[in-house]
N, C-alpha and C positions, 0 to 999 in steps of 0.2 A: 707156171701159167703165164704164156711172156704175153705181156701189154703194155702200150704207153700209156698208161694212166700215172707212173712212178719217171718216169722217164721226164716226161713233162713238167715233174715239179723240180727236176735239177737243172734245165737247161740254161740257165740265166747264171747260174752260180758258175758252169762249168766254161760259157761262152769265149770266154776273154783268152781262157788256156787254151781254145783253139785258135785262136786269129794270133798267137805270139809264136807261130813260126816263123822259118824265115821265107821273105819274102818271093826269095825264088822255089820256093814251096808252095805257100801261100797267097796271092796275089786278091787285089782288091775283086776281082772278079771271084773267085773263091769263096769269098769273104760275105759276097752280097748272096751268092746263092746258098751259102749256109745259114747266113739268117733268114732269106726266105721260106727255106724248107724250117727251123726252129719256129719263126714263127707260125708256121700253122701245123704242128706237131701235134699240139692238145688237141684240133677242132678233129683231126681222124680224116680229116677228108684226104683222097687221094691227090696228089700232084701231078698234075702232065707236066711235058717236057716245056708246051707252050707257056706256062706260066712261070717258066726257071730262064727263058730267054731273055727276058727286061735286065736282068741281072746280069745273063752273059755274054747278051751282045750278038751272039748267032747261034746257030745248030753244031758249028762245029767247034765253037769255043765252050759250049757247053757239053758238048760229047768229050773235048780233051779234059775239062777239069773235073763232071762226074765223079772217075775214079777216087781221086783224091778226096771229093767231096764227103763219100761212102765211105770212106778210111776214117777220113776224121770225126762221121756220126757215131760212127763204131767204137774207137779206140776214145774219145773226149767226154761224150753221151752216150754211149750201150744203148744206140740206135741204129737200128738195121734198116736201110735204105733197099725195099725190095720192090720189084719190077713186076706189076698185075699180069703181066702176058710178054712174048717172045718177042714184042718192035720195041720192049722200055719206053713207050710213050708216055707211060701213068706207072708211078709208083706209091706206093702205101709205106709208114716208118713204124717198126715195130718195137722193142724194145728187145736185147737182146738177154736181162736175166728176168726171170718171173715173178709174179708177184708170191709170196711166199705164202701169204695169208690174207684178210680182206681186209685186217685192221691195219698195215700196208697205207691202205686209201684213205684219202679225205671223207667224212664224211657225206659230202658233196655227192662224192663219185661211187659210194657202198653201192645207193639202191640201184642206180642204171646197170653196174656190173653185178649185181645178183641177178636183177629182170634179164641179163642177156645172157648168162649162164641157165636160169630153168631153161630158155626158149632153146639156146641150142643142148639144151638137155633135150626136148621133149625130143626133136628135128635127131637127133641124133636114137633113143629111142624108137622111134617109126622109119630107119632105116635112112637118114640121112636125108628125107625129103616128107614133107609136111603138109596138108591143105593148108589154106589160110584158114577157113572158118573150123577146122578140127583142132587145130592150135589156140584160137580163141576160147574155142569150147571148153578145153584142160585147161585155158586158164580161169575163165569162169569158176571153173570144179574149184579152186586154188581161191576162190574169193577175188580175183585181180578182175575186173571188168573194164576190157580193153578202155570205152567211152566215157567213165567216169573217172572220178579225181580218187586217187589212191592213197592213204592215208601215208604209207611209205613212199610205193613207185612215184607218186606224183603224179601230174595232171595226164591226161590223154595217155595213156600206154598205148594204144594203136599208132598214135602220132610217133613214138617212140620207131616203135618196132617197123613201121613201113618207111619212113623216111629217115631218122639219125641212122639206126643198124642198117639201115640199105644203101644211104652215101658213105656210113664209114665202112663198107663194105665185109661188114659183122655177117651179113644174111643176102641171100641172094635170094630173086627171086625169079619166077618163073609162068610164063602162063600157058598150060594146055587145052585144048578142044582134041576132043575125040575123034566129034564127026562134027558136019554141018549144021546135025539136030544138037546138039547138045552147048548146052551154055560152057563157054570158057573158063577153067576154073585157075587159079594162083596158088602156088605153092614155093614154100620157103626153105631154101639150102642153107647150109652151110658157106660163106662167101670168104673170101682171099686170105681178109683179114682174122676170120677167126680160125681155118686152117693155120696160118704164122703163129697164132698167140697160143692155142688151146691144144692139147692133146685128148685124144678119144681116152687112153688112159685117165685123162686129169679131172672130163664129164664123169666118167664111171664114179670117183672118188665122189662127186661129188653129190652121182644122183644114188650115192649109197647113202649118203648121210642126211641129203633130202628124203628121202623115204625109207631112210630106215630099213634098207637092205644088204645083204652081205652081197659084198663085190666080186662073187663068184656070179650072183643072177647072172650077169649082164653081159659075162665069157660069151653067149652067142651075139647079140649085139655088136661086143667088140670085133670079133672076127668079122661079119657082116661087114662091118663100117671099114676092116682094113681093107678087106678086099674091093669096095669100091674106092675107096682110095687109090690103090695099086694099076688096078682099073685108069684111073685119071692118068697117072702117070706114063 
């Protein structure tokens, strides 16, 4: 289940082994936009290319050391430098092995990556697309009320789910109108990042052992879900 939740607690340790190339490898420009992208690794948020220019000086000094930069997330940090859409103007870093189990995590980081496992449990469940207030509703059922303080989740779960999962692009969202009679309603995908981190195989496992079913149920589910996948692509 690849994420950077693990990723982000080596980078500090691993830093120094990347910047002792040699120089005509590595150059101070290099250098500054690899710490830029480490340091904002943890917060999830995506990076455009305009906030990697302070570092590199222009578009095309930053388009030639990119490459290099990606190599050495990869090969230093088992962090995957990957590009939200086909201009690479905003990239997301993922981590590139998974976490193997939850105890993995700080306990810091447990309850946000359970809360965002049910969610793209439930999203993946209903076909990979979700009302807002029917997603709320299952979590009510679950005891979690989005606007109160949760004894695990923490404070605001709504807060959560519509803004941290929607910048770290965990969940996408969506808003449809029918007609012109009909009030516009919001509905929550699947988003960038949790396609990179999560396999439809790794939910099943997981909404087998939250509810206590065998992993056969969910064979129509998962076909469903790959075919709109495949669909995407």
């Amino acid at each position: 289940m690849a994420s950077t939740f693990r990723a982000a607690r080596s980078q500090n340790a691993n830093l120094s082994q990347a910047t002792q190339q040699p120089v005509r490898e590595v150059d101070a420009k290099v250098r500054a936009i690899l710490n830029y992208i480490l340091d904002h690794t943890a917060q999830k948020i995506p990076i455009k290319d305009k906030d990697l220019l302070a570092a590199a000086g222009n578009k095309n000094e930053l388009k030639e050391r990119l490459p290099l930069v990606s190599e050495l997330l990869a090969q230093r940090f088992g962090i995957l430098l990957t590009p939200l859409d086909a201009t690479s103007k905003t990239f997301i870093c993922t981590a590139e092995e998974p976490v193997a189990s939850i105890h993995e995590l700080t306990s810091a980081q447990r309850p946000q990556f359970t809360l965002l496992c049910i969610i793209l449990m439930y999203i993946f469940l209903r076909g990979n697309r979700i009302e807002d207030s029917k997603l709320y509703g299952i979590l009510e059922l679950l005891n979690i009320h989005p606007d109160e303080e949760h004894g695990y989740f923490g404070a605001s779960v709504r807060k959560q789910i519509e803004e941290t999962f929607v910048k770290q692009q965990y969940l996408k969202r969506e808003r449809s109108q029918l007609s012109a009679y009909d009030d516009p309603k919001t509905f929550f995908l699947w988003g960038p990042r949790a396609k990179a981190e999560f396999t439809f195989e790794q939910i099943v496992q997981f909404a087998s052992r939250l509810l206590n079913q065998h992993p056969k149920i969910f064979e129509h589910h998962l076909s469903m879900a790959q075919e709109g996948l495949n669909a995407e692509q």
